[in-house]
PDB file of N, CA, C, O and CB in Angstrom:
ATOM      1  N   UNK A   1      21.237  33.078  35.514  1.00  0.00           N
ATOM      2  CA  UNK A   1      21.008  33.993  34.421  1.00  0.00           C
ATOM      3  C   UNK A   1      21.061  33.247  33.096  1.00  0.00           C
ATOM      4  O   UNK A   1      20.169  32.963  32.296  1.00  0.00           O
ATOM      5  CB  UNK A   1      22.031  35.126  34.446  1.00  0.00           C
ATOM      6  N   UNK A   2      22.461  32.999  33.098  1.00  0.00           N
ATOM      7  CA  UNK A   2      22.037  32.049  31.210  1.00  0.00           C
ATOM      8  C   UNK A   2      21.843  30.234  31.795  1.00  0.00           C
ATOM      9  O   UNK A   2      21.998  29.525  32.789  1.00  0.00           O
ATOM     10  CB  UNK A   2      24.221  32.132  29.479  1.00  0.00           C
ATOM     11  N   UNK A   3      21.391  30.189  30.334  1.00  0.00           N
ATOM     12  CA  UNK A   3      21.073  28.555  30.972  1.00  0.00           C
ATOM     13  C   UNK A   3      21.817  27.814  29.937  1.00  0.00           C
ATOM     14  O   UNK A   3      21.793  28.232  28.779  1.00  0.00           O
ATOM     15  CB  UNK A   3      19.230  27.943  31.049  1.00  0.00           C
ATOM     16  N   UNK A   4      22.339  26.970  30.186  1.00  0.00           N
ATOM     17  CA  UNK A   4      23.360  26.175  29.841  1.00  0.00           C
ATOM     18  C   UNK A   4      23.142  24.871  29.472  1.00  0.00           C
ATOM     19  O   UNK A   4      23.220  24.022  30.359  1.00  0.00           O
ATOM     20  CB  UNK A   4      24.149  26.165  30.720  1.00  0.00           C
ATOM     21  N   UNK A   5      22.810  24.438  28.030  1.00  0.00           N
ATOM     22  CA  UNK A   5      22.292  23.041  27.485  1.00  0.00           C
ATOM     23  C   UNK A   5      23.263  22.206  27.861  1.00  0.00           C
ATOM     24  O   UNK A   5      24.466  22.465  27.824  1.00  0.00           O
ATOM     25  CB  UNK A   5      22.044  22.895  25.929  1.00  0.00           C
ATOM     26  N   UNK A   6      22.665  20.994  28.299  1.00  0.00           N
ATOM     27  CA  UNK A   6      23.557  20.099  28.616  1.00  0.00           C
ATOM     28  C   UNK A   6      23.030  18.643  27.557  1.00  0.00           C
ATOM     29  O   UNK A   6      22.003  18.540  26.886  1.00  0.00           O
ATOM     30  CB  UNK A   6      23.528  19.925  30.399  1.00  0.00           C
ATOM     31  N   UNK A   7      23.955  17.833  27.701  1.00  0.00           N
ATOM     32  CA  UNK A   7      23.691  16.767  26.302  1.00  0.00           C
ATOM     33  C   UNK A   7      22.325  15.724  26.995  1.00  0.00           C
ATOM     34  O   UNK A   7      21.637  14.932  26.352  1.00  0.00           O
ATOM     35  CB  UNK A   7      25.560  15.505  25.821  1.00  0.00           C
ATOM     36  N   UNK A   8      22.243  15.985  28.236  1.00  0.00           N
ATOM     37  CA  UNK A   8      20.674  15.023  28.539  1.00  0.00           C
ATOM     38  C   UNK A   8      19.947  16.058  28.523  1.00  0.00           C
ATOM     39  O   UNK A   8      18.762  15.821  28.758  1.00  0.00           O
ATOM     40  CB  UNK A   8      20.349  14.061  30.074  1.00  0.00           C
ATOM     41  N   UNK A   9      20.166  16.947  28.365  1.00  0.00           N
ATOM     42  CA  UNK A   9      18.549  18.287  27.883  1.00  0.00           C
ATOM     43  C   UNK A   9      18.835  17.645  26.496  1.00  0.00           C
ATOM     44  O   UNK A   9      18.124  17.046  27.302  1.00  0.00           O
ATOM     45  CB  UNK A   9      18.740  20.783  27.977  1.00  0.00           C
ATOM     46  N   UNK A  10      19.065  17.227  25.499  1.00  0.00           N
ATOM     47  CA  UNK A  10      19.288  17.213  24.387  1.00  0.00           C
ATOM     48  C   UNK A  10      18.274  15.760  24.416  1.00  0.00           C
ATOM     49  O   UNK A  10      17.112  15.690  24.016  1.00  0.00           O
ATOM     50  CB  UNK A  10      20.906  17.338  23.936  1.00  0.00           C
ATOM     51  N   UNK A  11      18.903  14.923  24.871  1.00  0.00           N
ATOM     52  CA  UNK A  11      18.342  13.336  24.883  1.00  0.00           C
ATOM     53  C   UNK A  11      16.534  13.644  25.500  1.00  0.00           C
ATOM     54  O   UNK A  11      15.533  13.197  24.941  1.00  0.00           O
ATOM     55  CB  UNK A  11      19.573  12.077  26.328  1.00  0.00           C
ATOM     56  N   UNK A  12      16.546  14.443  26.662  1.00  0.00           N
ATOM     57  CA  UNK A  12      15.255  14.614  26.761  1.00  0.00           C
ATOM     58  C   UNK A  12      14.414  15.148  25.753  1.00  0.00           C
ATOM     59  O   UNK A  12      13.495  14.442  25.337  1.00  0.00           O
ATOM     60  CB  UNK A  12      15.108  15.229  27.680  1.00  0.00           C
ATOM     61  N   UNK A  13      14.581  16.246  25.315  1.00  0.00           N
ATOM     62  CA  UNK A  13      14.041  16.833  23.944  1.00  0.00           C
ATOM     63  C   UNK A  13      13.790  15.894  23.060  1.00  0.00           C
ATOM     64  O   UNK A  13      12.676  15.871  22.537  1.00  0.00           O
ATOM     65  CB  UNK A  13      14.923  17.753  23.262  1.00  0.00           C
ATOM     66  N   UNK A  14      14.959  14.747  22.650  1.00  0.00           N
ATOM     67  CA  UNK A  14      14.878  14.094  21.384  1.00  0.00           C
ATOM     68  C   UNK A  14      13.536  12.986  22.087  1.00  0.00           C
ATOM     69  O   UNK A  14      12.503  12.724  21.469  1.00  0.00           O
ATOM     70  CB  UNK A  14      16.642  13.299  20.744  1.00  0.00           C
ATOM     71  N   UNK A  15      13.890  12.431  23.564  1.00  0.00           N
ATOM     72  CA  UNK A  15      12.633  11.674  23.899  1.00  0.00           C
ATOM     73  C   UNK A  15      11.231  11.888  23.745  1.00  0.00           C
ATOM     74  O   UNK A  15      10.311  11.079  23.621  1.00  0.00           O
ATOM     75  CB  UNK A  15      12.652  11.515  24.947  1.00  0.00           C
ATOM     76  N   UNK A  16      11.248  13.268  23.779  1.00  0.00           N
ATOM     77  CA  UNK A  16       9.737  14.299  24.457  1.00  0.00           C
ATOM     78  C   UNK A  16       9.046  13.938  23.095  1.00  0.00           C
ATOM     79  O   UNK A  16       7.918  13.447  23.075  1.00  0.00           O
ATOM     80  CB  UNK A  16       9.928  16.551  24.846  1.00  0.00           C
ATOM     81  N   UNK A  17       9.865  14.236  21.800  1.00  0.00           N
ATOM     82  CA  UNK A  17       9.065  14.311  20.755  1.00  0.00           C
ATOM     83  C   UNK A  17       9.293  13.027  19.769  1.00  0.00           C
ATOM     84  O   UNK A  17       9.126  13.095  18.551  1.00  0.00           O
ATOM     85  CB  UNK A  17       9.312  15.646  20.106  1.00  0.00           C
ATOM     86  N   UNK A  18       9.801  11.548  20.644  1.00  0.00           N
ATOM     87  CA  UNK A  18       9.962  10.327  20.037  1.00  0.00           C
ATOM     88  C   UNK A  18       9.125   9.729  19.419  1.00  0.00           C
ATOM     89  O   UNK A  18       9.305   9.041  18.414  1.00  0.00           O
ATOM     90  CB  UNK A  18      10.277   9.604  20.678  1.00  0.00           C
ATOM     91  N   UNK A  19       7.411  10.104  20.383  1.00  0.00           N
ATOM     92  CA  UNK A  19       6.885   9.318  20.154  1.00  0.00           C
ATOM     93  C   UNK A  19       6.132   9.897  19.082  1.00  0.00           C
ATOM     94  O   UNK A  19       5.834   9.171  18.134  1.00  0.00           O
ATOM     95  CB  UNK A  19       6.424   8.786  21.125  1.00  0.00           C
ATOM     96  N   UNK A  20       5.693  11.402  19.096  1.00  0.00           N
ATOM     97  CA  UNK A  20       5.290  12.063  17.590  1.00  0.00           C
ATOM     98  C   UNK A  20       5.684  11.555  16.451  1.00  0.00           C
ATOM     99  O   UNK A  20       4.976  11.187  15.514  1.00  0.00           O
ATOM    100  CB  UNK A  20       5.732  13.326  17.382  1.00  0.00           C
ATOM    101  N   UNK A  21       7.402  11.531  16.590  1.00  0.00           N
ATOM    102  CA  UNK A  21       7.625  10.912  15.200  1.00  0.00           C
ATOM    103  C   UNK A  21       7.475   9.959  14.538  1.00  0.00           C
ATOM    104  O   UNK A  21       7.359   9.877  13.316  1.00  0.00           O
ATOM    105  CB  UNK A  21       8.365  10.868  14.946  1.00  0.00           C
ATOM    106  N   UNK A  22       7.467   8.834  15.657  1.00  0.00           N
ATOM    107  CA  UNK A  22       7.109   7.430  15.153  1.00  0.00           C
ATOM    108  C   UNK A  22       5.753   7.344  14.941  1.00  0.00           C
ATOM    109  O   UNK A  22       5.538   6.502  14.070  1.00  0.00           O
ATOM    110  CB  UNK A  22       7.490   6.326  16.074  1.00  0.00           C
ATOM    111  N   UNK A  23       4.629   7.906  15.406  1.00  0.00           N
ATOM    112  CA  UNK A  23       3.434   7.927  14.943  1.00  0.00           C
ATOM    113  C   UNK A  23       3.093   8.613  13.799  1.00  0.00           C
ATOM    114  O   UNK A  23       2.062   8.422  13.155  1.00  0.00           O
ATOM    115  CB  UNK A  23       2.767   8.272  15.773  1.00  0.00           C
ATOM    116  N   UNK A  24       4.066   9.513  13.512  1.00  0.00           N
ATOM    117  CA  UNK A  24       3.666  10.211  12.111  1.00  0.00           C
ATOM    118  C   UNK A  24       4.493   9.033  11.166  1.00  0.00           C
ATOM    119  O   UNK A  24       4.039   8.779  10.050  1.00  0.00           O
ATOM    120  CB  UNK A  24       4.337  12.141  11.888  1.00  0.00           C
ATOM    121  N   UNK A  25       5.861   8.249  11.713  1.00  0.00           N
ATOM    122  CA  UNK A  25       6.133   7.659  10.135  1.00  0.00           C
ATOM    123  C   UNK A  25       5.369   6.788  10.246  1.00  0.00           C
ATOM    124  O   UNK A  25       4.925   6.430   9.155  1.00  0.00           O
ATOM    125  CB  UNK A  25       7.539   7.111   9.580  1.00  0.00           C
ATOM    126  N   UNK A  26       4.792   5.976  11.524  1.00  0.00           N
ATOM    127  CA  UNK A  26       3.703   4.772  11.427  1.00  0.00           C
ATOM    128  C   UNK A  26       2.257   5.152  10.306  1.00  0.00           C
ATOM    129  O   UNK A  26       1.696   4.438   9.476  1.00  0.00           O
ATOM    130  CB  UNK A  26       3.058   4.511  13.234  1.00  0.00           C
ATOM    131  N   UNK A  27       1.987   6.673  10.761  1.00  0.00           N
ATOM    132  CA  UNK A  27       0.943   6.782   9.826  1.00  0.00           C
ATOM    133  C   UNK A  27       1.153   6.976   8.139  1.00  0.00           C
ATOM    134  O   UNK A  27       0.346   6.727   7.244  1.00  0.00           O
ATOM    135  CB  UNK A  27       0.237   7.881  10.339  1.00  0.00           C
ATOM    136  N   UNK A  28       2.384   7.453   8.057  1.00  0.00           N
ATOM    137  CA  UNK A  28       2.832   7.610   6.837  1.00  0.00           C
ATOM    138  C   UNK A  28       3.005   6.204   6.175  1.00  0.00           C
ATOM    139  O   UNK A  28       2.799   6.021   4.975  1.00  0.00           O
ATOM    140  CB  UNK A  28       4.053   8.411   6.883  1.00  0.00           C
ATOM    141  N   UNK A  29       3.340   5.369   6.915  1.00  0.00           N
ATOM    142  CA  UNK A  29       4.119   4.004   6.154  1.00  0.00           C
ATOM    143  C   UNK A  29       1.919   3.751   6.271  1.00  0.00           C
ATOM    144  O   UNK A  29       1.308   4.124   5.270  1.00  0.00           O
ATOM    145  CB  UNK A  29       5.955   2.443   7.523  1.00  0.00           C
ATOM    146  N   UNK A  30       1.456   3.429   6.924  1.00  0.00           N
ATOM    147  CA  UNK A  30       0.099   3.127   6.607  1.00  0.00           C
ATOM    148  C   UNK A  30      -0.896   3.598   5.658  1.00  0.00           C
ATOM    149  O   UNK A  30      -1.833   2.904   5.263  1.00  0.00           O
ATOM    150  CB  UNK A  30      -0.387   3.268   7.487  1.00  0.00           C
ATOM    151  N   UNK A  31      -0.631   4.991   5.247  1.00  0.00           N
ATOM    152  CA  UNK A  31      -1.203   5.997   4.044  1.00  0.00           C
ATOM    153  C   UNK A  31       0.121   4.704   2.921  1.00  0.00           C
ATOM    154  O   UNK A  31      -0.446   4.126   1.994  1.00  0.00           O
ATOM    155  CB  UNK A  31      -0.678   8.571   4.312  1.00  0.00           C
ATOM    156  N   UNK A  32       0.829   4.561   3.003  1.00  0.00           N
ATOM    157  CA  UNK A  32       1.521   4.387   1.516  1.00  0.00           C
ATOM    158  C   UNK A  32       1.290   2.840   1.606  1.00  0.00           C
ATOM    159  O   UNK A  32       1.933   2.215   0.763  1.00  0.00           O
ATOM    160  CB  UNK A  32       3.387   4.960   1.271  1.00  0.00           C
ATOM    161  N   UNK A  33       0.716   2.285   2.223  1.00  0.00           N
ATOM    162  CA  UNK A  33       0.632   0.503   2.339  1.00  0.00           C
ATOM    163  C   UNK A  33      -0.952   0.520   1.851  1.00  0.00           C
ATOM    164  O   UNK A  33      -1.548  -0.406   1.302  1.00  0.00           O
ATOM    165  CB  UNK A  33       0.934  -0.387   4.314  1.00  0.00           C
ATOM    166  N   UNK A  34      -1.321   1.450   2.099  1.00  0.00           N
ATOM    167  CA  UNK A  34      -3.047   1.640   1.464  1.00  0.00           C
ATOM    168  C   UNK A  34      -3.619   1.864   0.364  1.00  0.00           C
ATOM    169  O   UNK A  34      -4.687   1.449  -0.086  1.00  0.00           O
ATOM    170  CB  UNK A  34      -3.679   2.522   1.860  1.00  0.00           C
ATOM    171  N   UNK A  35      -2.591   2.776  -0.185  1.00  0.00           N
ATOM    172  CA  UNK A  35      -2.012   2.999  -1.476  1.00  0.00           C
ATOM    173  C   UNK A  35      -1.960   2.257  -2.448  1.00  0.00           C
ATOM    174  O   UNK A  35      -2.697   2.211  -3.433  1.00  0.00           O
ATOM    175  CB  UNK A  35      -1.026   3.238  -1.427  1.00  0.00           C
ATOM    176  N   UNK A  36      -0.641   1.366  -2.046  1.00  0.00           N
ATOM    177  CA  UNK A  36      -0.308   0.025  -2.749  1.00  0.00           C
ATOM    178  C   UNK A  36      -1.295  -0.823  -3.047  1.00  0.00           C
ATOM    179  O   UNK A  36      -1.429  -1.421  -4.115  1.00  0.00           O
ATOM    180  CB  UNK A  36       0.529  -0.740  -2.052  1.00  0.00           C
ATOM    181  N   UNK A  37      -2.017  -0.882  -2.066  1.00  0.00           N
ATOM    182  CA  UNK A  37      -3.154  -1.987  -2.106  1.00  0.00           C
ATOM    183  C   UNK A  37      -3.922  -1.880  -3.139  1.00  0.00           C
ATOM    184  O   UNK A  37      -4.011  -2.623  -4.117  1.00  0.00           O
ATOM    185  CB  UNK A  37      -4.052  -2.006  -1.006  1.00  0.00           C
ATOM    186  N   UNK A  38      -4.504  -0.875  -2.872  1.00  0.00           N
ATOM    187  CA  UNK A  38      -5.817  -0.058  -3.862  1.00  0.00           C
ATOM    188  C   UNK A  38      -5.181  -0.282  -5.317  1.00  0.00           C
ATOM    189  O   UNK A  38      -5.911  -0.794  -6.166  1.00  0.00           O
ATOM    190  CB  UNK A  38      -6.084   2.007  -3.508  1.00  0.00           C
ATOM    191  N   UNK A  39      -4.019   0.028  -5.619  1.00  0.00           N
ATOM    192  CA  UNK A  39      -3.173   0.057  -6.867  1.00  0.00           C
ATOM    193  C   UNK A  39      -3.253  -1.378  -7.579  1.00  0.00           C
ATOM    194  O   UNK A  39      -3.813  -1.766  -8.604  1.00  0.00           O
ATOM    195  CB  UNK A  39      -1.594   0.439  -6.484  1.00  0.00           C
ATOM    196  N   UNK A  40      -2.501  -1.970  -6.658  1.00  0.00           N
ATOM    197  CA  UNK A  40      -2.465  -3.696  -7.195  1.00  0.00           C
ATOM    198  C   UNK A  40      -4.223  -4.145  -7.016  1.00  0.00           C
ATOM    199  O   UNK A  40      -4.692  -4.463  -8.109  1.00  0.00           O
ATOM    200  CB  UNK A  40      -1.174  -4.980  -5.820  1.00  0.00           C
ATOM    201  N   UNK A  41      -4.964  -4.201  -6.172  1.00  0.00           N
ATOM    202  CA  UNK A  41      -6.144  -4.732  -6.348  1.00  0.00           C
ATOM    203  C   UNK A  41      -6.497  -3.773  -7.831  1.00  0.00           C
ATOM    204  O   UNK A  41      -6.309  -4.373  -8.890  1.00  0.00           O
ATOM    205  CB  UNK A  41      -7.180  -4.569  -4.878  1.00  0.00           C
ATOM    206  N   UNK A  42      -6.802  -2.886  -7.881  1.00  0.00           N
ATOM    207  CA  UNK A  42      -7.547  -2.159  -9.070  1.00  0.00           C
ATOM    208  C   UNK A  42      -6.833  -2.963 -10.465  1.00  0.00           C
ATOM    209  O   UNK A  42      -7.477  -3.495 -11.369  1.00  0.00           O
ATOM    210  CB  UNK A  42      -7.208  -0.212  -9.038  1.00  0.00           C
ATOM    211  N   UNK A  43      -4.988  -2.867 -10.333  1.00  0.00           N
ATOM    212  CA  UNK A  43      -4.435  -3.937 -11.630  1.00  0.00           C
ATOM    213  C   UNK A  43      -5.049  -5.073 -11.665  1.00  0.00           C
ATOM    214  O   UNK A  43      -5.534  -5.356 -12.760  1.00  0.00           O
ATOM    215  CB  UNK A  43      -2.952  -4.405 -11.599  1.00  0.00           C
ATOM    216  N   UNK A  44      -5.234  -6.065 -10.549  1.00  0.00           N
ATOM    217  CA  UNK A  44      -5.266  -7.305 -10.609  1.00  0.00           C
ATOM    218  C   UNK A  44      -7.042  -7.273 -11.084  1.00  0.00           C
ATOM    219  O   UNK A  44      -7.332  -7.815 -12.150  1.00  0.00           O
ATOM    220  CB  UNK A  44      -4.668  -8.081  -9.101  1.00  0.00           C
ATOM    221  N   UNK A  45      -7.786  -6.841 -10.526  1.00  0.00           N
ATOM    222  CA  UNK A  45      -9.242  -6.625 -11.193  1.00  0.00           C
ATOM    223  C   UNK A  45      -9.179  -6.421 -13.038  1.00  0.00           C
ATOM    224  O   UNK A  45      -9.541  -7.006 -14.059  1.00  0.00           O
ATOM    225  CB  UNK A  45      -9.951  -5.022 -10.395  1.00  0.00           C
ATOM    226  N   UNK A  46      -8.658  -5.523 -12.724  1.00  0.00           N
ATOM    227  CA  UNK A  46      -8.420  -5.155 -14.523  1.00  0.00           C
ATOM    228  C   UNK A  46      -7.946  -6.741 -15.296  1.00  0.00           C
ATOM    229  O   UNK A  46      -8.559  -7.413 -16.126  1.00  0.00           O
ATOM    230  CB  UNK A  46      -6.713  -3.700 -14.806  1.00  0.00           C
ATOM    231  N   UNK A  47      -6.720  -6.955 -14.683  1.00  0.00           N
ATOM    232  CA  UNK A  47      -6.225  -8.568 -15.554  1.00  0.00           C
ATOM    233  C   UNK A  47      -7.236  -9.354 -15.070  1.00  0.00           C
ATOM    234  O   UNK A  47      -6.537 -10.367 -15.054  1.00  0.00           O
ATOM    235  CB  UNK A  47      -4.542  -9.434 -15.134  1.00  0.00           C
ATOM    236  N   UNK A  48      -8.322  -9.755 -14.649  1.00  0.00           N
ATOM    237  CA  UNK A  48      -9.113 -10.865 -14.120  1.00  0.00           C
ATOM    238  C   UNK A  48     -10.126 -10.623 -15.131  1.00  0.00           C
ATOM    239  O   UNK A  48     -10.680 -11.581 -15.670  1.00  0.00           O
ATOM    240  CB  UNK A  48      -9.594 -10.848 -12.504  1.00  0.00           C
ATOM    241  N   UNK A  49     -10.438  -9.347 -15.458  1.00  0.00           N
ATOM    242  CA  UNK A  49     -11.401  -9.233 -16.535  1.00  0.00           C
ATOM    243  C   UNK A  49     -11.213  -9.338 -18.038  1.00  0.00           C
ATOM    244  O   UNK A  49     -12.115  -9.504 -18.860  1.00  0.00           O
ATOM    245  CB  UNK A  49     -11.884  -8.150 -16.380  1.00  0.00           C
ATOM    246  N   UNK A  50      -9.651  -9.194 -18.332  1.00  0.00           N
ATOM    247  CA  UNK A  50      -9.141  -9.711 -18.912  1.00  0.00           C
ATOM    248  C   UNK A  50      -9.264 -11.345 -19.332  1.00  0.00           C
ATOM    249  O   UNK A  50      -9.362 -11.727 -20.498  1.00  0.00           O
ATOM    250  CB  UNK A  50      -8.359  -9.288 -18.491  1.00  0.00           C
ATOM    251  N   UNK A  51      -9.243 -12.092 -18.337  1.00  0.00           N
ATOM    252  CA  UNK A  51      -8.454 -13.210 -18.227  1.00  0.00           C
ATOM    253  C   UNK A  51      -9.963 -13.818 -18.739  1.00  0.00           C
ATOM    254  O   UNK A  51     -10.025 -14.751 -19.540  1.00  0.00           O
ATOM    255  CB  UNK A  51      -7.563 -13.655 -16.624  1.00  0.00           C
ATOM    256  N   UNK A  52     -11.081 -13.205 -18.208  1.00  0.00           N
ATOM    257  CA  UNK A  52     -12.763 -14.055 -17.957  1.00  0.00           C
ATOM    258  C   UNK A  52     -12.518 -13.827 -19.484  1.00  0.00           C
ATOM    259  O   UNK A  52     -12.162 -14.861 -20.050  1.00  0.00           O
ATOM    260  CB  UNK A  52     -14.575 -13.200 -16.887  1.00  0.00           C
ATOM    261  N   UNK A  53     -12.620 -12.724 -20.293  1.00  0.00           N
ATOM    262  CA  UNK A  53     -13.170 -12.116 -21.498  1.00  0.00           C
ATOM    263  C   UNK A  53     -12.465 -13.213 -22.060  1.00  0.00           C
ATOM    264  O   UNK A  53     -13.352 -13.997 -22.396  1.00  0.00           O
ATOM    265  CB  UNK A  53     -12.894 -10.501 -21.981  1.00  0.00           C
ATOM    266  N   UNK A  54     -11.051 -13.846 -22.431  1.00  0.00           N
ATOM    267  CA  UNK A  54     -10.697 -14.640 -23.238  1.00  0.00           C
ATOM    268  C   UNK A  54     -11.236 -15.704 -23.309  1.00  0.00           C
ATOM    269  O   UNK A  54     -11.722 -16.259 -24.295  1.00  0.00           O
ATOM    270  CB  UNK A  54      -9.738 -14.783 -23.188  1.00  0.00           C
ATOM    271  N   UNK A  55     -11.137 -16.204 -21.716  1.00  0.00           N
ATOM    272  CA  UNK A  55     -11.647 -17.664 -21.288  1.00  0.00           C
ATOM    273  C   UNK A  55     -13.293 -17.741 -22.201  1.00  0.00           C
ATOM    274  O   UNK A  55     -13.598 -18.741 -22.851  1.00  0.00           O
ATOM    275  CB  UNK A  55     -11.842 -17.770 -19.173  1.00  0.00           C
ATOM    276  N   UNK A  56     -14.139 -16.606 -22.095  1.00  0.00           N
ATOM    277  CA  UNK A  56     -15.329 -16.271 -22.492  1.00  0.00           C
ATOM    278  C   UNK A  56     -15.273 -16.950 -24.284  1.00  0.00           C
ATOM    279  O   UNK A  56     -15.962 -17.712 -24.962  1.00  0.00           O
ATOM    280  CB  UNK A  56     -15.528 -14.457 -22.209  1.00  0.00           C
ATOM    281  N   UNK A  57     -14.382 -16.369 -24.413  1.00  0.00           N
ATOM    282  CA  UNK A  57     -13.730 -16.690 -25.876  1.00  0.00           C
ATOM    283  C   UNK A  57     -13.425 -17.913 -26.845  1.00  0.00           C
ATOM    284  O   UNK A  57     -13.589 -18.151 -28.042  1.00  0.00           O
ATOM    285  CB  UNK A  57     -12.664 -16.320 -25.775  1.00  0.00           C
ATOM    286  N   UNK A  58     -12.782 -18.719 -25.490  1.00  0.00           N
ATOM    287  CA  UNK A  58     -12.407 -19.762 -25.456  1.00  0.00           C
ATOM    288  C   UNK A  58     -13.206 -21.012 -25.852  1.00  0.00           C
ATOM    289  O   UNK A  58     -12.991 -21.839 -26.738  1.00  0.00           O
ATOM    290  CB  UNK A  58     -12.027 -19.751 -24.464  1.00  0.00           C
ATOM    291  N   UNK A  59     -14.709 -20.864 -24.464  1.00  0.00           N
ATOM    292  CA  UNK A  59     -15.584 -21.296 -24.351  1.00  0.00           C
ATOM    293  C   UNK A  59     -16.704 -21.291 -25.523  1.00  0.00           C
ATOM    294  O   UNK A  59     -17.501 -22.196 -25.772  1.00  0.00           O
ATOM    295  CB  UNK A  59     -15.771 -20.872 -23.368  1.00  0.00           C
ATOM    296  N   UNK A  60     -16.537 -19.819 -26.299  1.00  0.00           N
ATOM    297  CA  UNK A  60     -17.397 -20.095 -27.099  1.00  0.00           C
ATOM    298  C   UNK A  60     -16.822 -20.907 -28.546  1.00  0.00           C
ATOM    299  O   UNK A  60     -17.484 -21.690 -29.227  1.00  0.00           O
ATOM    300  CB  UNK A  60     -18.050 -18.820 -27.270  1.00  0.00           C
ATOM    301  N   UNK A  61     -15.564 -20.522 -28.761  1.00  0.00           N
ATOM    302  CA  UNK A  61     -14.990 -21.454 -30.147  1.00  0.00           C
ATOM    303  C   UNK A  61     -15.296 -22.843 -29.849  1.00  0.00           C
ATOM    304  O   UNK A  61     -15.944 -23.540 -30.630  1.00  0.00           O
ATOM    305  CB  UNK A  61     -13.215 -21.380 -30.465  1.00  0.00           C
ATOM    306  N   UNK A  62     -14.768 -23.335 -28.546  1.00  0.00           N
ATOM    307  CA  UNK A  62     -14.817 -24.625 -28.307  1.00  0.00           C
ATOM    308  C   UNK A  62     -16.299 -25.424 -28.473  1.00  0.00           C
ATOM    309  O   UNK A  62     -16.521 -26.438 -29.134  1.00  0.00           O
ATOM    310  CB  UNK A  62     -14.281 -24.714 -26.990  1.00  0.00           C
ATOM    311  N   UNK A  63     -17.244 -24.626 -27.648  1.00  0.00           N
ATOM    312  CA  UNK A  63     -18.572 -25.456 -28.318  1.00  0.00           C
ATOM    313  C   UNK A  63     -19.110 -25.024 -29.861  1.00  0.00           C
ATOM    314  O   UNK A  63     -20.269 -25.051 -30.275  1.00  0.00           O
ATOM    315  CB  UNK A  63     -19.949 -25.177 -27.271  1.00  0.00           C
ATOM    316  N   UNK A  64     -18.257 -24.742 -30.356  1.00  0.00           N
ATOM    317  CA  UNK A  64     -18.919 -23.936 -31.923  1.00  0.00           C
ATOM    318  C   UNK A  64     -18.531 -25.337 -32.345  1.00  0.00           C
ATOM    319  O   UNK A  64     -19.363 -26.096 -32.841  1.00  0.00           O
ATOM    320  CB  UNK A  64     -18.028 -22.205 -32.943  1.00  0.00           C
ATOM    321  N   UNK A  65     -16.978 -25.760 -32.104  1.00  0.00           N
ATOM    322  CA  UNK A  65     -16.460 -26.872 -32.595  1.00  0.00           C
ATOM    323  C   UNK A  65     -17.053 -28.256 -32.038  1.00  0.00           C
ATOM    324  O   UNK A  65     -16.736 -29.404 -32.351  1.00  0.00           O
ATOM    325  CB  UNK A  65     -15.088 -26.758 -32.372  1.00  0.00           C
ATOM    326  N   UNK A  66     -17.930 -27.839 -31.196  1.00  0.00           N
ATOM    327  CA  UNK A  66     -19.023 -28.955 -30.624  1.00  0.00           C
ATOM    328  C   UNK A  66     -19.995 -29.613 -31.797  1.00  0.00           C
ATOM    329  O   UNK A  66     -20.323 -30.737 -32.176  1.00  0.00           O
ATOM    330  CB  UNK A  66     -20.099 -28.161 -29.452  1.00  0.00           C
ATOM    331  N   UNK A  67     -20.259 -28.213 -32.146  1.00  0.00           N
ATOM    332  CA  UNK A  67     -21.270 -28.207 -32.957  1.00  0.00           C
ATOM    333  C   UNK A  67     -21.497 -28.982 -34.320  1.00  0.00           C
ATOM    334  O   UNK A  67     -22.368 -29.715 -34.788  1.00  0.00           O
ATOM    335  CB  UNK A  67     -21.351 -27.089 -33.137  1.00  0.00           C
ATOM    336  N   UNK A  68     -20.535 -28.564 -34.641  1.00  0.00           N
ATOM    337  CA  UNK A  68     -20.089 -28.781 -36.174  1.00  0.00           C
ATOM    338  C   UNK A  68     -19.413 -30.087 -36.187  1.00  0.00           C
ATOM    339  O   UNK A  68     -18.953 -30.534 -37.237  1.00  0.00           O
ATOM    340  CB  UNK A  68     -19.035 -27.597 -36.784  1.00  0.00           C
TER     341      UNK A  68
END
């Protein structure tokens, strides 16, 4: 009539749905590592265009002083 939890019904339960969880934080930690990426590549693009535009800069004073 009643049913009576025992602590390996407990361990089974926690097994049954082990592997759900680790695939949801695996996918979670993979959504936020994708994230990151996109973030730092998009910064590091931004400073590279930066970096050309001066160099650009650079290049042109220096042969002005070619010139002259």
């Amino acid at each position: 009539m009643g049913h009576t939890l025992f602590a390996s019904d407990g361990m089974f339960v926690l097994f049954t749905f082990l592997p759900i969880i680790f695939y949801l934080v695996l996918t979670v930690f993979a959504i936020y590592v994708v994230i990151k990426v996109i973030k730092f590549m998009n910064e590091k693009t931004r400073l590279d265009r930066e970096r050309n535009e001066k160099l650009t800069e650079i290049i042109k004073v220096l042969n002005q002083d070619k010139k002259d």
